[in-house]
C-alpha positions in Angstrom: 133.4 145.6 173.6 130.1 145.5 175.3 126.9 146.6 173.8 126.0 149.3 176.4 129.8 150.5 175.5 128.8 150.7 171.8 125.8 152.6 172.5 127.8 154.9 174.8 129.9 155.9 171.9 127.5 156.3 169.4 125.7 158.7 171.7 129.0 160.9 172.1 129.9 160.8 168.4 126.0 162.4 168.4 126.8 165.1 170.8 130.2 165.8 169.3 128.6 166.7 165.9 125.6 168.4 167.3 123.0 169.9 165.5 122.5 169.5 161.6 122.3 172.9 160.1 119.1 172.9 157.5 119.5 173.7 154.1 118.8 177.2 153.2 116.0 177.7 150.8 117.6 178.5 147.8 119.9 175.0 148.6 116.5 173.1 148.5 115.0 174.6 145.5 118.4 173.7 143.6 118.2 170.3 144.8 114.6 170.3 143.7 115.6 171.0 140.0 117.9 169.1 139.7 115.6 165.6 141.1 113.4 167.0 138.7 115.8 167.1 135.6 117.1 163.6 136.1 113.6 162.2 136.6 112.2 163.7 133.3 115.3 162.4 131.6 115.2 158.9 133.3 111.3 159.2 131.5 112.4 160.0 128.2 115.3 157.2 127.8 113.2 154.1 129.3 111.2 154.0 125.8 114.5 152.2 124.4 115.9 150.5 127.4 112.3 149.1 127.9 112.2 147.6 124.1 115.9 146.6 124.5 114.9 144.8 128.1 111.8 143.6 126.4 113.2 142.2 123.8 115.7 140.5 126.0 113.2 139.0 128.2 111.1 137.5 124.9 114.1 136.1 123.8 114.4 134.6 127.1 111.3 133.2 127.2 112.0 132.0 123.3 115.2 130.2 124.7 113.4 128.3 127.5 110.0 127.5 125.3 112.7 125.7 123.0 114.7 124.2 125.8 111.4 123.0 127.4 110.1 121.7 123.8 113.3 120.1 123.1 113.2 118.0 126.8 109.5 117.2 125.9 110.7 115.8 122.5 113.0 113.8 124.3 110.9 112.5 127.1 108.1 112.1 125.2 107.2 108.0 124.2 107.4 107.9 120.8 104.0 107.5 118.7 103.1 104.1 118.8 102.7 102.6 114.5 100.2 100.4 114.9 101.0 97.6 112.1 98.6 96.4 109.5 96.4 93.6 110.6 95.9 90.5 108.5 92.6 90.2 108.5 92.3 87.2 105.4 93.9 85.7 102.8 93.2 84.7 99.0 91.3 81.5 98.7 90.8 81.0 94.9 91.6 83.0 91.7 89.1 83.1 88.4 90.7 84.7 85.1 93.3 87.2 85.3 94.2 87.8 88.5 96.3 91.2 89.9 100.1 91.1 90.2 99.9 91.9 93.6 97.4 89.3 94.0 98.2 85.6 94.7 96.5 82.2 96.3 97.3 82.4 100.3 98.3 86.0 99.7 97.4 88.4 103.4 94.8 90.7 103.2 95.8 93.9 105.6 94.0 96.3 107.3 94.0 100.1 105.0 94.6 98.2 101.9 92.5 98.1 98.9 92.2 95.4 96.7 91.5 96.5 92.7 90.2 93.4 90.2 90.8 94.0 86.5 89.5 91.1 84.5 89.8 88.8 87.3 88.0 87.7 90.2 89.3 87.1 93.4 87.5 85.1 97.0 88.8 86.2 100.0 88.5 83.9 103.2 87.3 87.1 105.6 87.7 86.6 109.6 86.5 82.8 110.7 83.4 82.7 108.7 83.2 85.1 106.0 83.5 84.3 102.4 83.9 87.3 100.5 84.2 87.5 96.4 85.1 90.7 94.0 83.9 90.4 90.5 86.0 91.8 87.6 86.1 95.8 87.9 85.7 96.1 91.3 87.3 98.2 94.2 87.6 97.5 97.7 89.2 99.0 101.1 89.4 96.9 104.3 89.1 99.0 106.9 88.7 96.4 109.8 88.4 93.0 110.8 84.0 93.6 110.1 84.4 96.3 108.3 84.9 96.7 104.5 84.0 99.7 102.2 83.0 98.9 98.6 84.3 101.5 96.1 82.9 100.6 93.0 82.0 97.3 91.5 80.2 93.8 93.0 80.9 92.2 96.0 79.4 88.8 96.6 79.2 87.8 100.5 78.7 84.3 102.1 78.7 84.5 106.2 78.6 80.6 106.4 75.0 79.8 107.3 72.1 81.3 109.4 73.6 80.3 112.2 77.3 81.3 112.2 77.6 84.5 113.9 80.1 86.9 111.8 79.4 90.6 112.0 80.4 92.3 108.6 79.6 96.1 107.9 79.8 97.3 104.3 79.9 100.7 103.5 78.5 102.1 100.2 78.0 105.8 98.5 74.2 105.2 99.5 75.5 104.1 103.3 76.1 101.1 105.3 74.9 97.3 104.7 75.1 94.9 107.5 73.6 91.2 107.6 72.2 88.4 110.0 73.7 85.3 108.7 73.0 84.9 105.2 74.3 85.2 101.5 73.9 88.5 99.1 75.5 90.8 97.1 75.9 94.6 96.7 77.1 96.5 93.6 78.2 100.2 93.4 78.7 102.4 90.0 78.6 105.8 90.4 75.6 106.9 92.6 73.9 103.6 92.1 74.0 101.1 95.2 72.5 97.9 95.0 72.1 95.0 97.1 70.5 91.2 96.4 69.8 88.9 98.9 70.0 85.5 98.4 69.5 84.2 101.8 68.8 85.3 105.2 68.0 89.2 106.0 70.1 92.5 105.2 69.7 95.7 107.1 70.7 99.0 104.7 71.1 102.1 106.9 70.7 105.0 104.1 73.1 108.4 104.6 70.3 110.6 104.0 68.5 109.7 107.3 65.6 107.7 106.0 64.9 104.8 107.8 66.6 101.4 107.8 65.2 99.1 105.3 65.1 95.7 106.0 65.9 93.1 102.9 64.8 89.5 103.0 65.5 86.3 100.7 64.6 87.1 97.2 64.5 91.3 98.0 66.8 93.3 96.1 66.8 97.3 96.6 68.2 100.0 94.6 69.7 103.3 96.1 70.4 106.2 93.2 70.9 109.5 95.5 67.5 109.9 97.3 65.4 108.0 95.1 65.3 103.9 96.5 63.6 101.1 94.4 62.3 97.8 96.6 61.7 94.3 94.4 60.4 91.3 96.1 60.2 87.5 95.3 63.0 87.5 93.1 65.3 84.4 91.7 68.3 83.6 94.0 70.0 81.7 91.3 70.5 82.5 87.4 73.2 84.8 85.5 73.0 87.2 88.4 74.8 84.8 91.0 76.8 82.8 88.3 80.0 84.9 88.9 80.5 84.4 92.1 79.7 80.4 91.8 82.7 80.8 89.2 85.2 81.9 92.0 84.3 79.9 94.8 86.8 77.8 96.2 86.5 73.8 95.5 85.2 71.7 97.6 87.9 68.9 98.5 85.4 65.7 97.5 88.0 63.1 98.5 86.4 60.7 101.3 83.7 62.8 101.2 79.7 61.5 101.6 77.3 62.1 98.5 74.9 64.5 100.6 78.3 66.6 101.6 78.8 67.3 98.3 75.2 67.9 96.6 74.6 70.6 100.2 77.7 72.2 99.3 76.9 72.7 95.6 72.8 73.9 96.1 74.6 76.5 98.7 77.3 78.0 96.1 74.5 78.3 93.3 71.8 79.2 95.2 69.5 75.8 94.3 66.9 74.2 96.3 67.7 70.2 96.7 65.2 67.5 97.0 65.6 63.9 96.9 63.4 61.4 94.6 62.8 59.1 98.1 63.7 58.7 101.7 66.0 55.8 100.4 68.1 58.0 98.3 68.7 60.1 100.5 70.1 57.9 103.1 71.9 56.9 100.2 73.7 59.8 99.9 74.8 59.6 102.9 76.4 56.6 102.9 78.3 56.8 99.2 82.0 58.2 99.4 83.4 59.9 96.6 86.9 60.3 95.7 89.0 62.5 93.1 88.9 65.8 92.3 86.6 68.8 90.5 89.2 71.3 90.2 88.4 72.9 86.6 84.9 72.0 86.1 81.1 74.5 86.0 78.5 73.4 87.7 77.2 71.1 85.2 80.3 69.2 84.8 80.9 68.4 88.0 76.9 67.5 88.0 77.8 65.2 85.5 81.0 63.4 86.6 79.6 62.6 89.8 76.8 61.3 88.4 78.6 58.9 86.2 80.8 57.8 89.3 78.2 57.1 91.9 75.2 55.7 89.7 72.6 58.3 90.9 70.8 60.5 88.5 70.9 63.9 89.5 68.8 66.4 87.2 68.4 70.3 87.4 64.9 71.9 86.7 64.1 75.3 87.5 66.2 75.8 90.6 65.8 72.3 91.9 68.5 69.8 92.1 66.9 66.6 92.0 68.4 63.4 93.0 66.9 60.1 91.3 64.5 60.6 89.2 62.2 64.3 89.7 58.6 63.5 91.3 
């Protein structure tokens, strides 16, 4: 069928029916009440329907927050653990030592190191010599970075002229040095720090400015109260400790000079020789054995006996032959 003969028919189906008859007023006002009446009662049920619909629709939204959760959970790259760094190990042990606490033994990032009666060095980074006296507490938070709990910490960066960034940090705030040799203690709100050689820069917490420490300085921090000394001894009962856990120098094959440098360094000594002569001397002599066991004087004394050259210590100088 074509669609001018489907309009065709639609139009006589039209006339057929003719004219709807309109509804007579009483029809319409029926109608009226009645609209009305289901409206008012489609007004006064949505109160529950809406609750029950809006508590379908949170629990909807519940179900797909989880399911989306869930897939993030699983998509997600695990946390990366960083592991503990090594950032030393144990060089030499004085006295009772901790259990956890052996020659060679790692030193990690985050742990903390506690001596007893002991004393412990630590060979810190590639430079950094770093020794705990008994009682003392200490975190290593990084590979130049170290926090000092309680206790003394002696520190030996290798020479004026070996570049090894440390940063200690104190109660009284941060200690950081240029090449050099000193020690800080902490007990309770006291911080202290001696320096033995080279300079040391203390950065207090309490924003007072940075106080720069030279050979023979020491300054004391109790809360907001500092002390400064100047032109003190850099060797003496002070220093002696951490002389007493420094790792041995090897002497076998080693020259004379080697030796007596090494030794003025550990205890904090000036060296002179008695003449030019000696002191190419020194140079040229070779010693053999070892000094495992011995103090200072001992070792003084052996090598003495060994070599044939007087060496004599008066007032903080080592003198080799006899003193001028």
């Amino acid at each position: 069928m074509t669609q001018h003969d489907s309009e065709s028919s639609v139009e006589r189906l039209i006339k057929l029916a003719g004219e709807r008859d309109m509804p007579s007023p009483e029809g319409m006002q029926r109608a009226r009440a009645t609209s009305e009446v289901a409206w008012r009662q489609m007004l006064a049920q949505p109160t529950a329907a809406r609750r029950r619909r809006g508590a379908l629709l949170a629990l909807g939204f519940a179900l797909a927050a989880s399911l989306a959760l869930a897939a993030w959970l699983v998509l997600r790259p695990a946390a990366r653990i960083e592991a503990p760094l090594v950032l030393g190990h144990v060089v030499a042990l004085e006295g009772a030592a901790p259990a956890a606490v052996y020659l060679d033994a790692p030193i990690s990032s985050g742990s903390i190191l506690e001596t007893s009666q002991g004393r412990v060095a630590i060979a810190f980074g590639t430079a950094v010599s770093l020794r705990l006296d008994h009682a003392t507490r200490v975190r290593f938070e990084g590979g130049d970075h170290v926090t000092l709990l309680a206790g003394s910490m002696y520190v030996d960066s290798g020479g004026l002229n070996v570049s090894s960034p440390l940063r200690i940090t104190t109660p009284a705030g941060e200690v950081s040095h240029v090449g050099t040799q000193f020690q800080v203690y902490v007990a309770d709100s006291l911080t202290r720090v001696r320096v033995r050689e080279g300079r040391v820069l203390v950065e207090s917490r309490d924003g007072v400015a940075p106080q720069d420490l030279a050979t023979g300085d020491e300054l004391e921090i109790r809360g907001a109260h500092s002390l400064m000394k100047r032109g003190l001894t850099t060797f003496g009962a002070d220093w002696e400790w951490a002389a007493d856990v420094a790792p041995v120098l090897e002497i076998e094959n080693r020259p004379l000079a080697e030796f007596l440098a090494w030794l003025v360094r550990e205890q904090g000594w000036q060296l002179r020789y008695a003449s030019d002569a000696l002191q190419e001397q020194a140079r040229d002599i070779r010693l053999h054995g070892a000094l495992d066991g011995l103090d200072s004087a001992a070792m003084l004394e052996r090598v003495s006996l060994v070599t044939g050259v007087a060496l004599e210590m008066q007032d903080g100088v080592l003198w080799v032959g006899q003193p001028r």
